[in-house]
C-alpha positions in Angstrom: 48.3 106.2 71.1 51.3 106.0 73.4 54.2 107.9 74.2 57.8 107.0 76.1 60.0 109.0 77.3 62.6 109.3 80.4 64.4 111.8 82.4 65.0 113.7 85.9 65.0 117.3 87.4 67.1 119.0 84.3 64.6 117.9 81.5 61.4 118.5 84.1 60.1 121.8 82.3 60.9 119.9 78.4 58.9 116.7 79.7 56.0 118.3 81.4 55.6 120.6 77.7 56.3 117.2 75.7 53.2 115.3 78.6 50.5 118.5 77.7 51.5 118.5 73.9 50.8 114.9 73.8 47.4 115.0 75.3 46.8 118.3 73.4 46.9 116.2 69.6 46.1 112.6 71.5 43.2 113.3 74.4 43.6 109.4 75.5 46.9 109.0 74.9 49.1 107.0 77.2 52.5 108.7 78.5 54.7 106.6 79.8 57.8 108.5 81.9 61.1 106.6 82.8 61.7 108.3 86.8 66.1 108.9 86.4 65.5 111.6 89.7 63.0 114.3 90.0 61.9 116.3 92.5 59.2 115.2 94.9 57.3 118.3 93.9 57.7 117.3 90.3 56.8 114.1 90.7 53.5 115.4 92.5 52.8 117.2 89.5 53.2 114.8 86.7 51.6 112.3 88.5 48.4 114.6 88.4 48.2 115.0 84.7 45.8 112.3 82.9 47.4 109.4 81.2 50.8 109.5 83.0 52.4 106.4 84.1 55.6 107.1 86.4 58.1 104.4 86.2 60.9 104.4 88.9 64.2 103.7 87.1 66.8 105.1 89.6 67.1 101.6 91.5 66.9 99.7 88.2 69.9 101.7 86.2 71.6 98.8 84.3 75.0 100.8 84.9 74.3 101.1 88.6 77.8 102.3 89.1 77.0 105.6 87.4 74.6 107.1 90.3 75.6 107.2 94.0 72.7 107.1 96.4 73.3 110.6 97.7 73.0 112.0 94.3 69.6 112.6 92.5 70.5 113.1 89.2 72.7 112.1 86.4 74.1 116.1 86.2 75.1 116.0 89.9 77.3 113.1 88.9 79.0 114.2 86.2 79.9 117.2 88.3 81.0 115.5 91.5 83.0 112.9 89.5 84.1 113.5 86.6 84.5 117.4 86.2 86.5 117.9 89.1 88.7 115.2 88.0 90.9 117.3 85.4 93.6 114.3 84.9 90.7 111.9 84.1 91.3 111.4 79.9 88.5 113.2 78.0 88.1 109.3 76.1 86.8 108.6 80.0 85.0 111.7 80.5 82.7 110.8 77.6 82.9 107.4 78.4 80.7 108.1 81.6 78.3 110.1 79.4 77.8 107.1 76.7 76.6 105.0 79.5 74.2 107.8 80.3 72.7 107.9 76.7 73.2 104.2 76.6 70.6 103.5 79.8 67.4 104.9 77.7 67.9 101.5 75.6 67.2 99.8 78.5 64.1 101.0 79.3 62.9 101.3 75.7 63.2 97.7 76.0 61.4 97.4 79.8 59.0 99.7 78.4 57.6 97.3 75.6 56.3 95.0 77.9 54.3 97.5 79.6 52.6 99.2 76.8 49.7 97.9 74.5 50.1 98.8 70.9 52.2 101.0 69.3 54.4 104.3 70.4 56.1 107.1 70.0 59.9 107.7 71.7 60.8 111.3 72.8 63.9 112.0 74.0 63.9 113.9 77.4 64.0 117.5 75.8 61.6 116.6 72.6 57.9 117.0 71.5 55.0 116.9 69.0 53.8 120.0 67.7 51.2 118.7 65.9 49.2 115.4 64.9 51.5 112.8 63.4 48.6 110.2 61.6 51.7 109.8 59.1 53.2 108.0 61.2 50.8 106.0 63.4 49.5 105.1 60.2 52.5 103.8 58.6 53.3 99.5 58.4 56.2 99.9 59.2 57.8 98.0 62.0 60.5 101.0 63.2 60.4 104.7 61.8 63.5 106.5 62.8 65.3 110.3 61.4 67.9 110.8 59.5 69.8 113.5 60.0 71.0 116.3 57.6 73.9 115.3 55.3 75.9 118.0 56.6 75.7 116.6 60.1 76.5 113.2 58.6 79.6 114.4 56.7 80.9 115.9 60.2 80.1 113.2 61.8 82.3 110.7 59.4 85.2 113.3 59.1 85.5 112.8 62.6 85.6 108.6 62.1 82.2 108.1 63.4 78.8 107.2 61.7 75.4 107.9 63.7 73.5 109.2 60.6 70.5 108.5 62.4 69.2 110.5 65.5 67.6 108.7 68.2 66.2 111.2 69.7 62.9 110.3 68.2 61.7 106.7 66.6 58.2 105.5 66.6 57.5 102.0 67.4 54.7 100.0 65.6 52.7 97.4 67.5 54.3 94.0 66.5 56.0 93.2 69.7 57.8 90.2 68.7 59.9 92.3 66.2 59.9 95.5 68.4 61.5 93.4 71.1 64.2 91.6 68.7 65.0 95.1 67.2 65.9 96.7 70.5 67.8 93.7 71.8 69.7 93.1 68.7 70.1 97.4 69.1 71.6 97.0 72.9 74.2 94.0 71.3 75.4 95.9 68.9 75.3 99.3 71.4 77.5 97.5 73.6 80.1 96.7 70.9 80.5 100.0 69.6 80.8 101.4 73.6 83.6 98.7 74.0 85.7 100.2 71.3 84.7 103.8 72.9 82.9 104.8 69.8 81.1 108.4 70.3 77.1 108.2 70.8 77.7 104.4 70.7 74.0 104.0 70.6 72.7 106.1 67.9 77.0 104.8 65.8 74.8 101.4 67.0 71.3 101.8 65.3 72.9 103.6 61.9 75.2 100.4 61.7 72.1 98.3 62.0 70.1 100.3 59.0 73.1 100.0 57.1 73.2 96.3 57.2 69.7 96.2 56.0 70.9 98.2 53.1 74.2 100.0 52.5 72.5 103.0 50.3 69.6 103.1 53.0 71.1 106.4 54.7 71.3 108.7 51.1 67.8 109.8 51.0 64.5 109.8 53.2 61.4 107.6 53.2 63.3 104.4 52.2 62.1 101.3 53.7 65.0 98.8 54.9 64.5 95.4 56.0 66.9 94.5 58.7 67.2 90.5 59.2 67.4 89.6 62.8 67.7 86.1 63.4 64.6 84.8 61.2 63.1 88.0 61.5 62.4 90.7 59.1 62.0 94.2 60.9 60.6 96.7 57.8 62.2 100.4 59.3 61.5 103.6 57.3 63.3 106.4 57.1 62.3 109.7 57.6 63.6 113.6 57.7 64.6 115.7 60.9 63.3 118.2 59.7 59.8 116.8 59.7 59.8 114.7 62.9 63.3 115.7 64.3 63.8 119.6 63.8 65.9 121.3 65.8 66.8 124.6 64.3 63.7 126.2 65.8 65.9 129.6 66.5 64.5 131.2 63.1 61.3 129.6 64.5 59.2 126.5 62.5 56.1 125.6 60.7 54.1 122.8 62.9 52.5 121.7 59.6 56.2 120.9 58.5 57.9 120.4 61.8 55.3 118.3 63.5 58.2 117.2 66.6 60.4 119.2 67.6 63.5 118.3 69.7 65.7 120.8 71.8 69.0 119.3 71.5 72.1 120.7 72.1 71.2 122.8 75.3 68.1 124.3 73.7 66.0 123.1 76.1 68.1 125.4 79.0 67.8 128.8 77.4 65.4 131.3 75.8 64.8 129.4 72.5 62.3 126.5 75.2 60.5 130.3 75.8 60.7 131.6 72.7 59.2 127.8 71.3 56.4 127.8 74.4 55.3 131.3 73.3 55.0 129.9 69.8 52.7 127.2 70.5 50.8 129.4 72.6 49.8 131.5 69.6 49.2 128.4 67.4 47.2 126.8 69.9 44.7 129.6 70.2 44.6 129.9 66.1 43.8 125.9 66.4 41.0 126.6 69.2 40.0 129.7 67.1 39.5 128.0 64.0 
């Protein structure tokens, strides 16, 4: 089993939970890390845990205009140039920030030629919280999550569709068609970051399920087939709330919410306590049992 994910010094404490969760459930798993600016230290101490492979990405950012080389993270950039800019137009405020979600495409796609078999992508500030067989045995091609349909309706009242949450997708082991789905993904990314669409990437991939089939996004565990080029790339679609949750405030059941994902600044405040003390507890109970 493998796992993907990228990141720097902001998402350090979410990664290195999301790196000992992993090998918790998966003992030989593989965990591959995308390197967007961590501390030495931090690097020092990934490095040490079994199975991780560190992959420098600073020097390799396909919008290399987006870090300067006295910066080490994405976070000091926005600060230095774009928040203390107040005349700069909010559409090119969040136009910086697109390209910033737009670069884990990228290595998503570099990250298929390094890894044997099938994976799992986390987002920077998301993690299993239990086994997820379910998925590593499905025949799919692409799982991804679809978000709740009161997130959706916002979403579209606002003119934009990104019904699906890339945060996490899982990956099966046909390259040929992993490969064409993320290219076809970063074509059709690019498009919607042209016309300056909001989260142009996840706008991208809930355009792409759509095409597959225009009632795909109304209820979970449909299967889509998405035609790229002569290709056939089966995706299934599956709840937030089981491999997406995010409302952990109220706190979560691991048997239901087997990955968790601290969105929305969770990851920066007492809830990624509140969520590490909770696993604690579980994890004896597991050991106990």
């Amino acid at each position: 089993m493998n796992f993907l994910t990228m990141g720097d010094t902001k998402y350090f404490q979410t990664i290195l939970l999301s790196v000992r969760q992993s090998a918790r459930y998966y003992p030989e798993r593989k965990f591959f890390l995308y390197d967007w600016g961590f501390e030495p230290s931090q690097l020092e101490q990934l490095t040490g845990l079994s199975g991780v492979e560190i992959i420098k990405w600073r020097d390799r950012l396909v919008n290399a205009d987006l870090v300067f080389p006295e910066e080490r993270t994405f976070k000091a950039f926005i600060k230095k140039h774009i928040l203390r800019h107040p005349n700069l137009r909010i559409s090119q405020r969040q136009r910086q920030r697109e390209l910033l979600l737009n670069e884990k495409c990228y290595c998503m796609l570099d990250a298929v030629y390094k890894i044997d078999g099938s994976f799992l992508f986390l987002d920077a500030d998301a993690f299993i919280v239990n086994s997820i067989e379910d998925l590593i045995g499905d025949d799919s091609d692409i799982v991804v999550t679809l978000r709740p349909q009161i997130e959706i309706e916002t979403a579209i009242k606002r003119g934009s569709r990104h019904d699906i949450n890339s945060g996490v997708i899982f990956f099966n082991k046909n390259k040929v068609k992993v490969i064409a789905f993320i290219i076809e993904w970063i074509k059709e990314m690019n498009v919607q970051s042209l016309i300056r669409q909001s989260l142009s990437e996840q706008t991208a991939l809930s355009n792409m399920v759509l095409r597959g089939n225009v009632n795909a996004l109304t209820a979970y565990n449909k299967c889509v087939q998405i035609s790229i080029g002569d290709l056939y790339v089966k995706c299934r679609i599956v709840s937030t709330v089981n491999y997406n949750f995010n409302s952990v405030e109220d706190g979560f059941d691991p048997n239901i919410n087997k990955i968790l994902h601290l969105k929305s600044g969770r990851g920066f405040d007492n809830t990624l306590n509140k969520v590490m003390d909770e696993l604690e507890k579980t994890n004896d109970k597991i050991q106990k049992e």
